[in-house]
N, C-alpha and C positions, 0 to 999 in steps of 0.2 A: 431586430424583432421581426423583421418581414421573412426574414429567411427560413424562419420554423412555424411563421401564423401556417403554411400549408402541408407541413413535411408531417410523414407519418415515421415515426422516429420506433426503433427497436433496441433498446436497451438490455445487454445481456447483466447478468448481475447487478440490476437495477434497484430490487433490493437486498442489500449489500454494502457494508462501510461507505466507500466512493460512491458507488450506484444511489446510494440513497442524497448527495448530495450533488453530481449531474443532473437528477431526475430534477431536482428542486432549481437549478442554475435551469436546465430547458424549460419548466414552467414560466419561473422568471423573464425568459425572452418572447413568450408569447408564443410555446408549443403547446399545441392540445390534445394531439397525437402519439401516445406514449403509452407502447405493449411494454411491460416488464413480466418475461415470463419468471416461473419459479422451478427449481430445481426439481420438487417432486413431482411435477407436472411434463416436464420437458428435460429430460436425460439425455446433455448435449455432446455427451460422449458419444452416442446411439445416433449413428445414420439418420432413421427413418424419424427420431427423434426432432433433431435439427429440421428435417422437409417438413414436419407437420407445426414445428413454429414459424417456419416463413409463410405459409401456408395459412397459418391463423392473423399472423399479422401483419403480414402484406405491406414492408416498411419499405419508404423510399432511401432512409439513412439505416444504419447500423453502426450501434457503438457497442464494442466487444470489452464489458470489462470482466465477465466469468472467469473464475480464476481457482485453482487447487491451489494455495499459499500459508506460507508459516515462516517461523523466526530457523533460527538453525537446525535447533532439536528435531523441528519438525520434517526439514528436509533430509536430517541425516535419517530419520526414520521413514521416511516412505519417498526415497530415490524415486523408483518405478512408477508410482502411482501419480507423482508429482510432474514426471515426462510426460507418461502418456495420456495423463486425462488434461492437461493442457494443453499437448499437441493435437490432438484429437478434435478437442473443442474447437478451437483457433481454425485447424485448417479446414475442418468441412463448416463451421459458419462460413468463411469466406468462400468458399468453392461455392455452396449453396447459393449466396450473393451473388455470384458470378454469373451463375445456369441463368437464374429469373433476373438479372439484368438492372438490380439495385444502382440506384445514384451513387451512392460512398461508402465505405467502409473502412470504420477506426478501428484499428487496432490497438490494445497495449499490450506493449512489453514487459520489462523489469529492468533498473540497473544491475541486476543480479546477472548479464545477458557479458556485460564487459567482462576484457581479461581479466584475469586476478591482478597482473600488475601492471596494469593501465596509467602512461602518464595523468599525474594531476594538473590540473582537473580535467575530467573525461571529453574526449570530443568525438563526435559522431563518428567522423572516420576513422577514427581509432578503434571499433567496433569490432572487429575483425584480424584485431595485431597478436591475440593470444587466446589461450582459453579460458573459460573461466573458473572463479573461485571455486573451487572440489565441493564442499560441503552443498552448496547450491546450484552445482554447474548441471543437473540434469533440467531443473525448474528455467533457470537462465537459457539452456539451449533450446528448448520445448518453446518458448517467447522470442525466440532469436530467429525460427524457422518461419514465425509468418512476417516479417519483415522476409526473407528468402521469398514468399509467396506472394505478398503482398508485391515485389518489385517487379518477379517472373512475369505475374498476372498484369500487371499494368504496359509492360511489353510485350506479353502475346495476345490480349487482348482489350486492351485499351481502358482496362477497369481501373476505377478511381479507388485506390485504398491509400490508406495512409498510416504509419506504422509511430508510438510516443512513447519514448522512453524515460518514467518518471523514477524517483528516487522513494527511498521509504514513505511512504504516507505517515500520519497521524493526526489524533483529533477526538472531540465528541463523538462516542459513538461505535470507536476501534474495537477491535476485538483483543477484551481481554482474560481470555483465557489460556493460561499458562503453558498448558500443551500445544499453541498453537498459533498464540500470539507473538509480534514482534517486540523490538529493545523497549519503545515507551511507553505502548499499555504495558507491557508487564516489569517495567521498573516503577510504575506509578502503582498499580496493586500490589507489589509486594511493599512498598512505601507505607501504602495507606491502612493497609489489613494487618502490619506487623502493630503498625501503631493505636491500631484501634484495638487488638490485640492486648496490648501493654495496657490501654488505660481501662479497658472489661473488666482487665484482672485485677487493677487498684482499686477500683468502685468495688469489688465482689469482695473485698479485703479486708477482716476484720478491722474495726478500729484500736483495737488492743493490742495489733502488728504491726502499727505504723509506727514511726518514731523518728527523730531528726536526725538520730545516725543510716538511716535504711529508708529515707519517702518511696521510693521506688526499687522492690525488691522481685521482681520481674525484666530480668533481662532479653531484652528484641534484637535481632538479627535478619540479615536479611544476605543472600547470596549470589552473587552475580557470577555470568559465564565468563573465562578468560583473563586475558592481564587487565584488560581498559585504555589497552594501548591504542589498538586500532581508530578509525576515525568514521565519522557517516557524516551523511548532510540527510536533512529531515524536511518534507515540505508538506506543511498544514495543508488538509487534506479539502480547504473550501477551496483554496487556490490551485490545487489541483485539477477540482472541478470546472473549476474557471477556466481553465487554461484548453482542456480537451473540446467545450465547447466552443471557443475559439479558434481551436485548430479544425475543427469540426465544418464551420463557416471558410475558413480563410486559406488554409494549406490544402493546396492538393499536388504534391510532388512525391516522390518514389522514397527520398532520400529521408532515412531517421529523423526525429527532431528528440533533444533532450530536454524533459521536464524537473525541475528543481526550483531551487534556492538560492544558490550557489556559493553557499559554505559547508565548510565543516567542522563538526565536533568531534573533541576524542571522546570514547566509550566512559572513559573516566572522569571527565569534565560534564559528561550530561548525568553519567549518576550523582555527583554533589549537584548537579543544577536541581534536581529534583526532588536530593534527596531534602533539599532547603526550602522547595517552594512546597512539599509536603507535610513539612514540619517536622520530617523523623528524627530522631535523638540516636538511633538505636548503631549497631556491628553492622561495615560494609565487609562481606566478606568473599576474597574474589579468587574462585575456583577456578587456579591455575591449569586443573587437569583438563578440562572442556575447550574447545576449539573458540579462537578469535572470529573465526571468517576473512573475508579478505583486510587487508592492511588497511587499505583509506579509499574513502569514498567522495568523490565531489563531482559535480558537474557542472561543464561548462554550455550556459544557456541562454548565449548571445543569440544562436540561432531560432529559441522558441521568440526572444523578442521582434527580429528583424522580418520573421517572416508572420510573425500573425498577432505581434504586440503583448503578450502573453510577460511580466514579470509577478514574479510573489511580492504581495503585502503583508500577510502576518509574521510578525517575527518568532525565532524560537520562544521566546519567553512568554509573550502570549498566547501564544497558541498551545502551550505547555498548562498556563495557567486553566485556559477555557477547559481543556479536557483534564485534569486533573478536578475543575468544579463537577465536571460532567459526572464522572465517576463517582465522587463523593455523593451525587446527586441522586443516581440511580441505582446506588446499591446500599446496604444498612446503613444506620446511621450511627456515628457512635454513642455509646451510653451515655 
């Protein structure tokens, strides 16, 4: 608590999935000092942009979690955009940190950063054994160069950053929209909207077309990318928050640290997970022609423990449950 009662803390993507729950973890410790700029205010792609938010908020810490990011689709459609305005962002925040002589600078990365075929489970110094997964290797490498900056700057100039490489988020709150969203908001909306779908049309249904050979004559479908072969690990996105604040106070070394869970799921095994804790009834139908992504995902996250205490608490299944109520919560109800 004493670490943040004085710090003037600058939260990039503050309001933002994550950001809006670091913002609430720094409150929590007794910060009172807390810029959250906004995008259309501060275009941190833009030079002059970036000086006129240090400039306004004159932070002693910086946590960088502004981010260009999406599920596959999104990076096979905007490669370019997804490099440059992430590398962009990342390295003149920290240069700018740099010039004005800020206390620390977090960074985050992506597991999206690791080879494609990375022993399992991933380990930090394995960071560097291959390239990475194609469909997301531009997003991955643009998060991979400030770790590069972040290590240079702290040997040519004695600056304190620190670089965390977390695994997919999710939660209350995630972004679900389809064009853009990741594997669990947008398996939980297609879940839930097919179904709500299915029962719109049985209440709008004549009672004259119902009958005990046919109750339900509206068939639900729903489509997924890929075989379901492939694997992820998922970390609920409070504990996330949790963790960066932690690393925030307590790490300050040059060397990656990985953030997770430290399991995994196969792609197949969390669409029945969800498709049971949604209730659907309806067609899984899994479109072979669309890209997996990389094979398996898991991290090894011995080292966020040892160095700054950092383990996840919520498990897949509730924290599956919490945002799955969330969503129901915050968008139509069914009839």
């Amino acid at each position: 608590m004493l670490f943040w009662s004085n710090k003037r803390v600058l939260v990039t993507g503050g309001a933002g999935f994550l950001g809006t729950y670091v913002v609430s973890c720094l409150k929590e410790r007794g910060c009172r000092n807390i810029f959250i700029p906004r995008s259309r205010e501060y275009d941190l792609v833009n030079m002059d942009a970036v000086k006129q938010l240090y400039a306004d908020s004159k932070p002693d810490i910086v946590i960088h979690l502004a981010a260009c990011v999406g599920g596959i689709g999104a990076n096979c459609d905007n490669p370019g955009k997804f490099f440059y305005n992430n590398l962009m962002m990342g390295v003149q925040m920290m240069e700018i940190g740099r010039q004005i002589g800020i206390e620390k600078f977090v960074a985050l990365g992506t597991v999206c950063a690791y080879p494609k075929f990375s022993k399992i489970p991933f380990k930090e110094e394995d960071l560097w054994s291959g390239y990475p997964e194609e469909t997301n290797a531009p997003y991955g490498l643009a998060k991979k160069m400030l770790l590069v900056q972040s290590q240079s700057y702290r040997q040519q100039y004695g600056f304190n950053s620190i670089f965390l490489l977390p695994v997919n988020l999710y939660g209350p709150g995630d972004n679900f929209d389809l064009s853009s969203s990741h594997v669990i908001p947008a398996l939980i909306k297609k879940c839930i909207d097919a179904k709500r779908k299915v029962q719109s049309a049985k209440y709008k249904e004549p009672s004259s077309m119902r009958s005990a050979l046919c109750p339900m004559p509206f068939a639900s479908t729903i489509t997924i990318w890929g075989t379901g072969k492939p694997t992820r690990e998922f970390l609920y996105v409070g504990d996330a928050a949790k963790a960066i604040i932690l690393a925030a106070e307590k790490y300050n070394k040059s060397e990656p640290v990985n953030i997770g869970a430290g399991f995994e799921i196969s792609i197949k095994d969390l669409v029945n997970l969800i498709v049971k804790l949604t209730g659907f009834k309806g067609k899984v139908i899994w479109d072979k022609t669309k890209p997996d992504g990389q094979p398996r995902r898991c991290l090894d996250t011995l080292k966020a423990y040892k160095e700054f205490g950092f383990k996840a608490k919520t498990s897949l299944i509730e924290g599956l449950r919490k945002t799955i109520d969330w969503y129901k919560s915050n968008t139509l109800s069914m009839p």
